[in-house]
N, C-alpha and C positions, 0 to 999 in steps of 0.2 A: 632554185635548182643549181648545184655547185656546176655544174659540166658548164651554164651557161655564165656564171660567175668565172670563171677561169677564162673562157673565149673575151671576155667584156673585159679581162684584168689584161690580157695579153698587150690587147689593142690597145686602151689606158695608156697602158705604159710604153706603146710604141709612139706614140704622138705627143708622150710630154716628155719622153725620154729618160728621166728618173722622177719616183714617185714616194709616196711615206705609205708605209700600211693606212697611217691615218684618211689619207687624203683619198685612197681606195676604198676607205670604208665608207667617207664621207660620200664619195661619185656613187657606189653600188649601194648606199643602203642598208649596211653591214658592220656589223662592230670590228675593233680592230684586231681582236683575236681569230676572227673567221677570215678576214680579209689577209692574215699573216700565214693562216695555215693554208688557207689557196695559195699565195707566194708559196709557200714551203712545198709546195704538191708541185706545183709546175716545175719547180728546182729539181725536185726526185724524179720526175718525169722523164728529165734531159732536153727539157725547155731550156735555153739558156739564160739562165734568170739570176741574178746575184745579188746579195746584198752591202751596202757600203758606210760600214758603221762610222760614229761620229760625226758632230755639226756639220749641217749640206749633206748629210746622205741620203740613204733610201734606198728603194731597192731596182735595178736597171737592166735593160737587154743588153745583151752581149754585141754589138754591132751597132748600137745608137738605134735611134726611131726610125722605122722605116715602116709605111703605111702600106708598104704592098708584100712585108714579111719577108722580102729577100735577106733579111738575117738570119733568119733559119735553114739548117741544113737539113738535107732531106732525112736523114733518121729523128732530129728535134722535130720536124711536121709531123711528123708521123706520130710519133709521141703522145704529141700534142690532142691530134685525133683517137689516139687510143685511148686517152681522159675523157674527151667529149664526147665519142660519139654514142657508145651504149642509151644515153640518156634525150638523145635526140630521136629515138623510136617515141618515145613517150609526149616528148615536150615540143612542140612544132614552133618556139620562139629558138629552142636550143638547133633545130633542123632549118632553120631558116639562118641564123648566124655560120652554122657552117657550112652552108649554099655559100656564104661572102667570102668567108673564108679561106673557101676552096679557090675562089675566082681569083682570089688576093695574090694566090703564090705561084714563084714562079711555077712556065706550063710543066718543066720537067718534074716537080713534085705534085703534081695536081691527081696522079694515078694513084699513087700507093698513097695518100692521103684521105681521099676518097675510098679508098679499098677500107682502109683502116676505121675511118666512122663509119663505115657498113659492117662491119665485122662480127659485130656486136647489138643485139636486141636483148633488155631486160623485160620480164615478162613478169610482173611481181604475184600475178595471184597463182592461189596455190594448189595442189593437185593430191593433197590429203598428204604428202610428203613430208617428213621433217628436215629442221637446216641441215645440211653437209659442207662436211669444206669443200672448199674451191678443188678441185681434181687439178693434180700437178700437170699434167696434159692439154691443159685448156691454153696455156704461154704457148706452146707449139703448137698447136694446131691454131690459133691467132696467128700464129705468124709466116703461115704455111698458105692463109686467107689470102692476107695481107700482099703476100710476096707469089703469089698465083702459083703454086707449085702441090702437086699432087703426093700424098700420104700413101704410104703402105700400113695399112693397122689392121691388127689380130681384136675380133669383137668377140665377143663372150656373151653366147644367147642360153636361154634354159638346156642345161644339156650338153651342149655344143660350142664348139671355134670353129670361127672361119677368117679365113684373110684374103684378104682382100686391095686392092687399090685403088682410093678413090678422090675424085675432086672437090675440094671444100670450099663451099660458096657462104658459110657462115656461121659464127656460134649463137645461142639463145641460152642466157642466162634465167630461168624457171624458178625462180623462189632458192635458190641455191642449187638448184638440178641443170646439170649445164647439158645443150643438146649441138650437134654437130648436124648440119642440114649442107647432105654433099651431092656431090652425079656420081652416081656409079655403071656399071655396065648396063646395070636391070634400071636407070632409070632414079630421077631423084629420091634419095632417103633419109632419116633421121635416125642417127643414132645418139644413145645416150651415152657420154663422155667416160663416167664413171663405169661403166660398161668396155671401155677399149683398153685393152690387157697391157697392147705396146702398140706407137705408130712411131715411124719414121718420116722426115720430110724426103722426098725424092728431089732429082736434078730435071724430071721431068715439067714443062710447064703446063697448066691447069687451065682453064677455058671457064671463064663466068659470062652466061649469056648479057648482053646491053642491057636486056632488058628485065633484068631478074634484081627482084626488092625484096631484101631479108625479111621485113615486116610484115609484108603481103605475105610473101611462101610461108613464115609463121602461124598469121591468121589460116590457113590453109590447113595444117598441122593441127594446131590448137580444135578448128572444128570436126576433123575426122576424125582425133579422138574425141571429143565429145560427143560425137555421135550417137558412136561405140557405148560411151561409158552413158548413154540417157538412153536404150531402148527400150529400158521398160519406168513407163510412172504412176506414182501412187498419190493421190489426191489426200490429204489430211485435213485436220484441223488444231489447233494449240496457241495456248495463252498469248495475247499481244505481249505480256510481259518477258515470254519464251521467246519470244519469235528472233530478237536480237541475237538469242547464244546458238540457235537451230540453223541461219544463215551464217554464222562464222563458222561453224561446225560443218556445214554441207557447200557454202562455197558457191560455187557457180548452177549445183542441181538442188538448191530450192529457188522456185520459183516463188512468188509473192501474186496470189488472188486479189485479196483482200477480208477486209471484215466480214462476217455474217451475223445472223441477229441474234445471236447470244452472246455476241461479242467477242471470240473466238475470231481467228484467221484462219484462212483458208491460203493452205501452202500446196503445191507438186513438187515430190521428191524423186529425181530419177537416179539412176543407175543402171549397169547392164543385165540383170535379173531381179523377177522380183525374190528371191533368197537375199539378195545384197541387201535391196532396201530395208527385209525386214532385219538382217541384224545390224543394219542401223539406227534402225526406230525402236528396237525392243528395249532400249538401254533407257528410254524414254517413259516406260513405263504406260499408266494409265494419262501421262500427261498431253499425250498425242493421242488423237482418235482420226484411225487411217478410216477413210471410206469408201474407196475404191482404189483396185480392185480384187477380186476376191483372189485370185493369188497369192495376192501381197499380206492379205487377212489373214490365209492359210498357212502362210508360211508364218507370220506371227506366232500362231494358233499351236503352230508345231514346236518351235522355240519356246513358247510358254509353258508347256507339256514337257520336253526336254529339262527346263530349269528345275519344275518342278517333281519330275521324278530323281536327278540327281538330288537336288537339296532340299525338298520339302519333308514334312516328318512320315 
């Protein structure tokens, strides 16, 4: 995991002072083109990292070795945590090194460092979405987190604008779909980034409970839509050799029975009607055989009548 490669590189090179990519690659594990482009990543970061070409060089901190990170200033910590922390939702070696981390620097950066590995939760599965870019919005409103300061942003719902101001307690990176999980008047919300028309950061300051974890109130999120989107399910059956492209294709709403005695798997496919499920099965042809419930039949039933009055002879 790179986030926890950079934390391991940092430290490295505070305690030996200057280092070679080799000798990085040799300590982590890592060849020395991966171990130089992590150097190079920390340096663009504004980690102060540099390197010192010619016999006896290497690459060094700006301030010499110092194991409690008092070389870093407090915009470089921050930095620093805004490389690692997204990936310590996931990796609890990367969530544990920046517990040390944290403790390492001095108390007066210890806030907005900590703000700053919270800032950020990656959530890699997918929600039928395709990639998008990064929304230019996501640098400000990070740093709007970061710096506890409250947003004015105009959101853009089917239909409608409204604006609003509200507190942001954290972004959630979705498969490339980025979400803003803030306080508003009505109570905490999620909005979607690409969704916010314009925000600005205000001069007012922002309130994040002690006890609020971007991960948890994710989890949170992730399940009330899920909900939603699995009220209705249809029990199938389809080839074990199918089964692999049916679960990339459906994600989190098929579920896995298992075998039965012709060999055939037995899957649950949910969604929030049975019309959804069935024009998602219909593209399946006779390769899925749904079995309950009659719904979900009928609505096949309909779709297949529909095809074939448009294109049959």
């Amino acid at each position: 995991m790179r986030a926890d490669r950079l934390v391991a590189t940092l430290l490295l090179m505070q305690s030996r002072g200057r280092v070679t990519a080799a000798e990085i690659a040799g300590e982590l594990e890592v060849s020395v083109a991966t171990a130089r482009r992590d150097l190079e990543a920390l340096s663009a970061a504004g980690v102060p990292v540099y390197p010192q070409p010619g016999r006896g060089g290497g690459w060094s901190l700006v301030g010499g070795a110092r194991t409690d990170l008092s070389g870093l200033t407090e915009p470089e910590a921050r930095a620093l945590f805004l490389l690692a922390g997204p990936s310590a939702s996931a990796v609890p070696e990367v969530k544990s090194a920046l517990r040390k981390l944290v403790r390492a620097l001095p108390q007066t950066f210890r806030t907005d460092a900590q703000a700053a590995a919270d800032a950020i939760v990656i959530d890699p599965a997918r929600w039928g979405e395709r990639d998008q870019a990064r929304p230019k919005l996501v640098e400000l409103l990070q740093r709007a987190v970061v710096e506890r300061r409250k947003v004015r942003l105009t959101y853009a719902r089917v239909g409608e604008r409204t604006r609003r101001v509200v507190d942001p307690w954290g972004l959630v990176d979705k498969d490339a779909i980025w979400y803003l999980i803030a306080d508003t008047d009505r109570g905490r919300r999620t909005f979607r980034v690409d969704r916010i028309v314009d925000a600005a950061i205000t001069d007012e300051i922002g309130h994040r409970p002690a006890d609020f974890d971007l991960s948890t109130a994710w989890e949170e999120v992730v399940d009330e839509v899920e909900q939603r989107r699995a009220a209705t399910s249809a029990t199938a059956l389809i080839a074990s050799q199918l089964l692999p492209i049916l679960c990339e294709q459906q994600g989190r709403h098929c579920v896995v029975d298992g075998p039965v005695a012709d060999g055939r798997v037995q899957v649950r496919i949910t969604a929030p009607t049975p019309r959804m499920i069935a024009q998602q099965l219909a593209g399946w042809g006779a390769e899925i055989e749904v079995l309950a419930p009659q719904s979900v039949q009928s609505e096949l039933a309909v779709l297949g009548a529909e095809l074939v009055d448009r294109y049959g002879e």
